[in-house]
N, C-alpha and C positions, 0 to 999 in steps of 0.2 A: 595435355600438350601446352594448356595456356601457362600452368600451372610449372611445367618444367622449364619454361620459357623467362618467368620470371625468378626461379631460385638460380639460371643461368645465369641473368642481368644481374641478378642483387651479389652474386659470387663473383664477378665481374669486377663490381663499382668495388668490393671489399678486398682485392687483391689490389685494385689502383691505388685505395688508400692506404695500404698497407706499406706498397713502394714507392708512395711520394713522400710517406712519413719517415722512412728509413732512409732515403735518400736526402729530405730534407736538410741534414745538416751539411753536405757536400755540398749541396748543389749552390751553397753561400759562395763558395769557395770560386774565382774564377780568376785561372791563370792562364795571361797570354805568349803567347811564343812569342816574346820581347827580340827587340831588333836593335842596332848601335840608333841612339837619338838622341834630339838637340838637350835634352832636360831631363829630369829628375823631381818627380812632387812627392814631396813625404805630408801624408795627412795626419792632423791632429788624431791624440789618443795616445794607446798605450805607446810610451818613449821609445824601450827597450828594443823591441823585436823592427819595431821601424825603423829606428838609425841605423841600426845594426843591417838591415838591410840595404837601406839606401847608399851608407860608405862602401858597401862590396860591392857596386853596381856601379859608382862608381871609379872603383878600384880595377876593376872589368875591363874599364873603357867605355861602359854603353852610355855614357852622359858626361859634358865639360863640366854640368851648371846643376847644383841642387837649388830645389826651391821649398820656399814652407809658407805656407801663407798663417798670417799672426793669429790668433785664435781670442778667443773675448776674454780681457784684461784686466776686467773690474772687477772679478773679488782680489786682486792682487791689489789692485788702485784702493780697495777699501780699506786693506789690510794697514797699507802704506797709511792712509788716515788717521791710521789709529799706532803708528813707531811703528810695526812691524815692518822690517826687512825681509825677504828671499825673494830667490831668484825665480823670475817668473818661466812659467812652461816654453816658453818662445823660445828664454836663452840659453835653456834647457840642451835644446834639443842644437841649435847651434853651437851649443858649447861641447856637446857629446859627438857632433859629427867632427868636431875641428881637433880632438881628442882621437879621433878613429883616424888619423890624418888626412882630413878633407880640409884641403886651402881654405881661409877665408873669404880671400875671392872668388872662390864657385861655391858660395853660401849666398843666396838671396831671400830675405825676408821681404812679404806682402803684405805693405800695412792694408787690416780691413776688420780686425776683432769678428772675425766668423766665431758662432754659435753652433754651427749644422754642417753638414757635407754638403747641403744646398749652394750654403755662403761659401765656402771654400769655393766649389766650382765656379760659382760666378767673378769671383776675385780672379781667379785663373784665366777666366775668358777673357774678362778686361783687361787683365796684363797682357796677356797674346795677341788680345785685337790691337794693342799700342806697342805689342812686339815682335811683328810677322816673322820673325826667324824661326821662331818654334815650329815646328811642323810634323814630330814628333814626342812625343812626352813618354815618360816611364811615369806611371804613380804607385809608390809604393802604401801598403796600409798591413794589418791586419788580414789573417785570411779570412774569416767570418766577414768582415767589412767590404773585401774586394764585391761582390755580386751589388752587391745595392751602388759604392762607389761607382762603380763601371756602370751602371744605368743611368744615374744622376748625372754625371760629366759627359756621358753622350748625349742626355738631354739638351743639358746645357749647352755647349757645343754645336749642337745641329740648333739649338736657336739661334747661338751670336753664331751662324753660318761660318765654321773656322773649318777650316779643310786639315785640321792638327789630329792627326793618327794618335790614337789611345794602347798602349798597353799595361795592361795591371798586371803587378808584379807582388803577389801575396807575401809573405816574411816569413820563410823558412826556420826563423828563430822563436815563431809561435809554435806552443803546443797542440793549439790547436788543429784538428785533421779535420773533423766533421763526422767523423766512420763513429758507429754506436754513442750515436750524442744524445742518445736518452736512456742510458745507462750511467751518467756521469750528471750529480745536479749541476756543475756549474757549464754543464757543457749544453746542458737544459734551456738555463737560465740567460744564455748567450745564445743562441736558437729562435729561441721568443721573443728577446727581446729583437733580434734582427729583422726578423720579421713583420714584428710589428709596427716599426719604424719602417719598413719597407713599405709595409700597404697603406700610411702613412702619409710618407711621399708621393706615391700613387695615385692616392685618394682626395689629399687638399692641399699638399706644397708643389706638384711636377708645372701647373699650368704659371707658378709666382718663378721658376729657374730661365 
């Protein structure tokens, strides 16, 4: 009895891991039933699938105001030390929304050279706390990035005690799904790395947000 009790339990724990491993790459993925609001945050990263997102949302109606907070500027600043010229990722991505036809007065840049999706968030909260109109946000990213985003910025957020509703709005212009992500290296490779940045944050940056 003791005996069937335990090939039970151990059948048990190997079918859990079986579906947390197979679900794993979805479960990155978090898409909120977005609502009309006062903003729009496009997070640092891949260009493409986030502009491209953020100007059809936009375009919508769900936001007056895109925001993008500056990201860290110094190998561009080192470049420039040395005659190199281009255009840094910031004006990048303002120049490819204004391109998708989004005004340049509903483009706002945060100066704050974020490193991390930590940094970003906190730059956020600090605009908000000195912008109370926000009471609303869209943030657009990456789909693999939205689950960890959405953790972080409600961290954030429930510290600078901001009563600003969150919906994550993943980019349908990623390939990205999550469904059989360990059948695909680079789908692998963006899996672990998510995670591991996840527990990450978790572990020794969520107490510094």
């Amino acid at each position: 009895m003791l005996r069937t009790l335990k090939i039970l339990f151990l059948s048990v724990i190997i079918v859990f891991v079986f579906l947390s491993l197979y679900h794993a790459g979805t479960w990155l993925i978090r898409h909120d039933k977005i609502e009309k609001s006062d903003a729009i945050l496009v997070l640092s990263g891949s260009l493409a699938d986030r502009v491209l997102q953020a100007a059809d949302l936009y375009h919508q109606g769900y936001a007056p105001h895109i925001y993008i907070v500056e990201n860290d500027q110094s190998a561009y600043k080192l470049l420039q030390k040395h005659g190199v010229r281009i255009t840094s990722g910031i004006k990048e991505y303002r120049n490819a929304l204004e391109q998708l036809g989004v005004p340049p007065g509903s483009i706002t840049i945060i100066a704050c050279g974020a490193k991390s999706t930590a940094m970003e968030a906190q730059a956020m909260r600090s605009y908000i706390q000195k912008n109370s109109n926000i009471r609303k946000l869209i943030i657009v990213s990456s789909p693999d990035h939205t689950r960890r985003a959405s953790i972080i910025f409600r961290k954030a957020f429930r510290h600078g005690k901001l009563p600003t509703k969150i919906f994550m709005s993943p980019s349908v212009y990623s390939s990205y799904t999550g469904k059989h992500w360990f059948k695909d290296r680079e789908d692998i490779q963006i899996v672990i790395n998510e995670y591991l940045k996840l527990f990450s944050f978790l572990i020794f940056e969520q107490w510094d947000v």
